[in-house]
Structures are given as structure tokens and as C-alpha cells.
N, C-alpha and C positions, 0 to 999 in steps of 0.2 A: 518768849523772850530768850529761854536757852537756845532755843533753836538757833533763834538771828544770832547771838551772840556767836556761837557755832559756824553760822555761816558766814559769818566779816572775819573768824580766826580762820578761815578757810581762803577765804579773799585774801588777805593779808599774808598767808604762807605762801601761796603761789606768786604774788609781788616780790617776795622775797627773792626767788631764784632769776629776778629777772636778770639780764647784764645792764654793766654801763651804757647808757644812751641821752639822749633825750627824753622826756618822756612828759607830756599835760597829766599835770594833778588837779583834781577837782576837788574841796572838800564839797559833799555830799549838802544838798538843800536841807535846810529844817522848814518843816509847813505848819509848821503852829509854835513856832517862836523865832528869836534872833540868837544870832553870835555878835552883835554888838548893837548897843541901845544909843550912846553919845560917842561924842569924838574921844573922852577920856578913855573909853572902852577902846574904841577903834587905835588908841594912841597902843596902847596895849597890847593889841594884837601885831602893830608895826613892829613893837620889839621883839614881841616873841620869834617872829620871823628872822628878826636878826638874829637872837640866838639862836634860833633852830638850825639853821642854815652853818653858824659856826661851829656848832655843839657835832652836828653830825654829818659837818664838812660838805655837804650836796651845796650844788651851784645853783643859783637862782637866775636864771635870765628875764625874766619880766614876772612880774603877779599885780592881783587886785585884789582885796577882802572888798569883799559885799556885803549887804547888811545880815543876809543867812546864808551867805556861802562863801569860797573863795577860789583864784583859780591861781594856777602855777604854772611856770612852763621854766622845766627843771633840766640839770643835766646832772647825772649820777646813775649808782647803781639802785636795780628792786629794793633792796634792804636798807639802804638811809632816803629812799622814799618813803618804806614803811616806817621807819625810826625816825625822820622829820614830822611825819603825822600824828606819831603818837604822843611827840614833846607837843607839838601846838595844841594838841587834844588835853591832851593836861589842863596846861596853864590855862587853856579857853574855859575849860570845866573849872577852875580856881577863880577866875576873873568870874564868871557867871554866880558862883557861892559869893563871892566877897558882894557884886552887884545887886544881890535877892531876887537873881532873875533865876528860870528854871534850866536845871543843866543838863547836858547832851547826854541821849539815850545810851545805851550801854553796846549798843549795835551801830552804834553813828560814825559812818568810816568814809573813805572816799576814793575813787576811782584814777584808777592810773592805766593811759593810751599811749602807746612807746611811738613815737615821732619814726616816721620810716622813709622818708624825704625830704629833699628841701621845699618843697610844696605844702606840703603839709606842715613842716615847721611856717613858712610862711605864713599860712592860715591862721595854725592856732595861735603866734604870737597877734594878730588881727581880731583874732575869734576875744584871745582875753583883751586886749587895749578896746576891745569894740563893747565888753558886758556893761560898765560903767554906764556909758553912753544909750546904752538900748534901757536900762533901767530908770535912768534921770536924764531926760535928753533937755532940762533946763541946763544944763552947761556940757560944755564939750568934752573931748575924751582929753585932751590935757589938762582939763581943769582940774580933774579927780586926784586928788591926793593922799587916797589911801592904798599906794600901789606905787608900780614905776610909770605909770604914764606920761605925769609930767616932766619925764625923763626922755622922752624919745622923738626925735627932730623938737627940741625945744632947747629954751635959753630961758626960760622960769629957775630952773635950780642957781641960776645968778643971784636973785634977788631973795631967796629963802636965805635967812639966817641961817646962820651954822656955826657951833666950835669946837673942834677934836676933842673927845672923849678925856684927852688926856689935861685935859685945862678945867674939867669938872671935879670937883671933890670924892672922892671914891664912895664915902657914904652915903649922898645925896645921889649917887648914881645906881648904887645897890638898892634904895630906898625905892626910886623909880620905875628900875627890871627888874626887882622881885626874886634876884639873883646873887651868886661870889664867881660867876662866870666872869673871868680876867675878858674884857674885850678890848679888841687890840687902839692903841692911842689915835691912829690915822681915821679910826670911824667919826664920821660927822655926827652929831647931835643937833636939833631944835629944841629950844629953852621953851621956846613958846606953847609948844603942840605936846613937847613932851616924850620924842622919840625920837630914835636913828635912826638917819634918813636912809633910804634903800641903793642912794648914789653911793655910799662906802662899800656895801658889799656885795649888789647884783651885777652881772655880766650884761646891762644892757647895751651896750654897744654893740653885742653879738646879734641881738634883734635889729640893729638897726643896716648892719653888713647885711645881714639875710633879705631887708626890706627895700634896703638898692639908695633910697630916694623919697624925701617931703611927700611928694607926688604922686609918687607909688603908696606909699603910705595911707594916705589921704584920700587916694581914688578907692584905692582897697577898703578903708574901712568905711566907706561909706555903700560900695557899690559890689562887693564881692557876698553878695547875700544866696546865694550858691555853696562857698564855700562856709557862709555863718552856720549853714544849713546842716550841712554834712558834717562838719562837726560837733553841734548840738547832739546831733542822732547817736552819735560817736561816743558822747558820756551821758547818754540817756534825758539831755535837758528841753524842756519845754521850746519849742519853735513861735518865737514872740515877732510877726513880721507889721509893720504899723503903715496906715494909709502910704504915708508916700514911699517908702521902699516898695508896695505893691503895683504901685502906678510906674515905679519904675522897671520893677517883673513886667509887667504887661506891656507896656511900650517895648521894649525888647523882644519879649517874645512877637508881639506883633510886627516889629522889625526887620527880627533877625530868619523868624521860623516860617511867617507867614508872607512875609513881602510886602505889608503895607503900612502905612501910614499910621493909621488909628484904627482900635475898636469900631467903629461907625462904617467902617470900610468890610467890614468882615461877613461875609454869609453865615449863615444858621450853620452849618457843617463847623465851620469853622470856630463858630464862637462855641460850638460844641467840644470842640477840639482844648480851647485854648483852656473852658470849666474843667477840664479831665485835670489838665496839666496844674491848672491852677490848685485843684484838689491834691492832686496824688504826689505832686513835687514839691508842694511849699504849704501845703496843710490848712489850706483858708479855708473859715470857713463856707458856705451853702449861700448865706445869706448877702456875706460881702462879694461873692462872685457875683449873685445877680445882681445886686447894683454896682457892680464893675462893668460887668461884660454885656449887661441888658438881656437877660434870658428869665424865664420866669422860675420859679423856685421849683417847682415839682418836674419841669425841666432838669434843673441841675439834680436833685436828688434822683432823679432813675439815671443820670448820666453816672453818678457816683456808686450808687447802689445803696 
């Protein structure tokens, strides 16, 4: 445990020197517990981000809390990247004592990727509006409202209640955020849910300049699973790709690479070809390729090794 401990104050010193940029924040997966049990927790976590973002001034252009992670896509320097983490890491470890759930390891840190285009900004604002959506694909990526999603090419924040901060009671407010953080009048509040909505303080508009267009938007985050790819790999997350985004890789690749129509069209070379690709690019596994591609199993595995 010294050691990790050791190694995230070593992670975390080298963030520090980063410069102002862009940059994707991950907070780090937990695998045998949550950072939020109910929406009261989850409400909770929505403010801390508000004050995090106040408290140590970094710009928030879009995020999601998940149920054991969360993502970011920030603009600031290395060092109130590491000082927004370690406020949310507090209060998260506070909120988890108060709940009786068990609290984050002493090594529990999170990962920061400096944005080095507009491409890649593009992406990753895609990569986090798209996590929601790959985890509970019972409702769509706007529905998610523990985040800015419902923020972007939408007209949902119309009908969400809302009253400026400064028409709430001060003590009933402090009671709430768990704080004497003055926050400023112009912030919106929900009465209902219990938090500040992320319309007061995040630069989502900036995502949406970056994103062009509804269209764009929408094609991307349904069909840019390339790019979901290569930024998964980027902060070390699991590649979760589900039937039909596969059938969509393969029709493409049989498309675009091969020249034809369908699977069914394709010689043995080829459906050799397409098992490589489908292994080594998009991480499927053995078994879903032969009942994709129609090859037998011990086939695909000497293709793989």
C-alpha cells in the first residue's frame, strides 16, 4: 500500500508541472465497489463539482459521473487538475463515511490525457457524452442527467426547474453542499434533485462549437467507434464493443477494405483477413468472430495466436 501510495504522489507531482490546456480526466474505476449508490449520492457528487470547479477555478467543458467512475474534459493547468481531484476525492470519501459504504483506497487517483487537437478534442468530448450510453443503453445519451449531456444540442434544460442560488435561504443551502463556499447568485439550483445544475458553471457551448452540428454529433456518437477505441486505450479503459456496433465494424470493413457487399461474399483468405483485424483492432473476442465471420474456432485462434 506504501508503495501505490508512493506511486499516485508520483503521478500526481508530474500532473502538476503540466501547462494550461485541455486535458480528459478520468477519475480511476473502482472494481469492487461504487462512488455513488442513489440519486441522493449522485446529487452530491453534482455539487461537489460545482464547487470543485469554483474553489480551484479549472473550466469544466462537459463530464459524466458514473456509478464507479467519472470523466472530464477540462480546460486548465496540471495543478488544479490535481487540486480539483483531490477536493472531489475528499468529499466523495466524506459522502461514502456518512453512506456506510466503503471508502476509496488511499491509492485511488485518476488519470490525465492533454488534448493535442481538435480531433481529438472532438473525440473525447464524444468518447464522455458516449460512456452513459454504452453502460445503460435503456435510455439515450441525453437522457443522462448526471452530467452535461442533457446540455448539448438539447432543449431539455427548458423544462428542468431551476432558481438562482440567491432566492434559496443561505442555511438550507450550506445544509445541502456541506459547505460556507459563497456561490455566486447567478447559479441555477434544482429543488427537486437537490443540486446545481452544471448549465451555471460548465463551458458547454465550447463542445458544441467543436462538434459543428446535431448531425455531427449524433452520427459521431453512434458510429465513430474508432475513435471510442483509441481513446479507451488512451486512459487504459476496458473496450466494451456490443453486437450491433460490431455488425456495423464489419459491414464497413467489408465495404470499405474488401469491396463487397457482405460477409457471405468473402473467400477464406479474406474472412481470414477480416478475424485478424477484428482481433487485433477492436479486441473481440474468438468466439463472437466465428459466429460473425463464419470460420471455425481453432481457425480463428492459430489466426490470433
Amino acid at each position: 500500500m506504501i508503495m501505490s501510495r508512493n506511486k499516485l504522489f508520483e503521478r500526481l507531482k508530474g500532473y502538476r508541472n503540466l501547462p494550461e490546456g485541455f486535458y480528459h480526466l478520468t477519475f480511476d474505476s473502482i472494481e469492487d465497489g461504487q462512488l455513488f449508490h442513489n440519486d441522493a449520492e449522485f446529487s452530491q457528487g453534482m455539487n461537489s463539482v460545482a464547487l470543485g470547479q469554483l474553489k480551484h477555478k479549472l473550466t469544466i467543458i462537459v463530464f459524466n459521473w458514473m456509478i464507479n467512475h467519472g470523466h472530464f474534459l477540462v480546460k486548465g493547468t496540471g495543478a488544479q487538475c490535481v487540486d480539483f481531484f483531490l477536493y472531489e476525492k475528499r468529499r466523495l470519501n466524506s459522502m461514502l463515511v456518512s453512506g456506510g459504504h466503503k471508502t476509496l483506497d488511499d491509492d485511488y487517483g485518476f488519470k490525465l490525457v492533454r488534448i493535442e487537437s481538435e480531433q481529438q478534442l472532438e473525440d473525447t468530448i464524444i468518447y464522455i457524452c458516449r460512456n452513459p450510453y454504452k453502460a445503460m443503453q435503456d435510455i439515450t445519451p441525453t437522457g443522462y442527467i448526471w452530467g452535461t449531456n442533457y446540455l448539448i444540442f438539447s432543449n431539455l434544460g427548458k423544462i428542468i426547474s431551476k432558481v438562482p442560488v440567491s432566492e434559496l435561504q443561505s442555511t438550507m443551502l450550506r445544509k445541502i453542499l456541506m459547505t460556507r463556499e459563497v456561490i455566486p447568485n447567478n447559479y441555477l439550483f434544482n429543488k427537486e434533485m437537490g443540486f446545481i445544475l452544471p448549465e451555471s458553471y460548465t463551458k458547454h457551448e465550447i463542445a458544441m462549437k467543436v462538434l459543428k452540428s446535431s448531425s455531427n454529433y449524433c452520427n459521431k456518437l453512434l458510429r465513430n467507434i474508432d475513435a471510442y477505441i483509441k481513446i479507451a486505450e488512451g486512459i487504459g479503459e476496458t473496450v466494451r464493443i456490443d453486437d450491433k456496433e460490431l455488425d456495423y465494424i464489419i459491414w464497413s470493413i467489408v465495404r470499405n477494405q474488401f469491396r463487397a457487399n457482405s460477409v457471405a461474399e468473402l473467400g477464406t483468405d479474406r474472412k481470414c483477413q477480416l478475424a485478424v483485424i477484428l482481433r487485433k483492432k477492436y479486441y473481440i473476442e474468438p468466439k463472437r468472430i466465428c459466429r460473425k465471420v463464419g470460420l471455425p474456432l481453432a481457425t480463428v485462434q492459430n489466426l490470433i495466436g
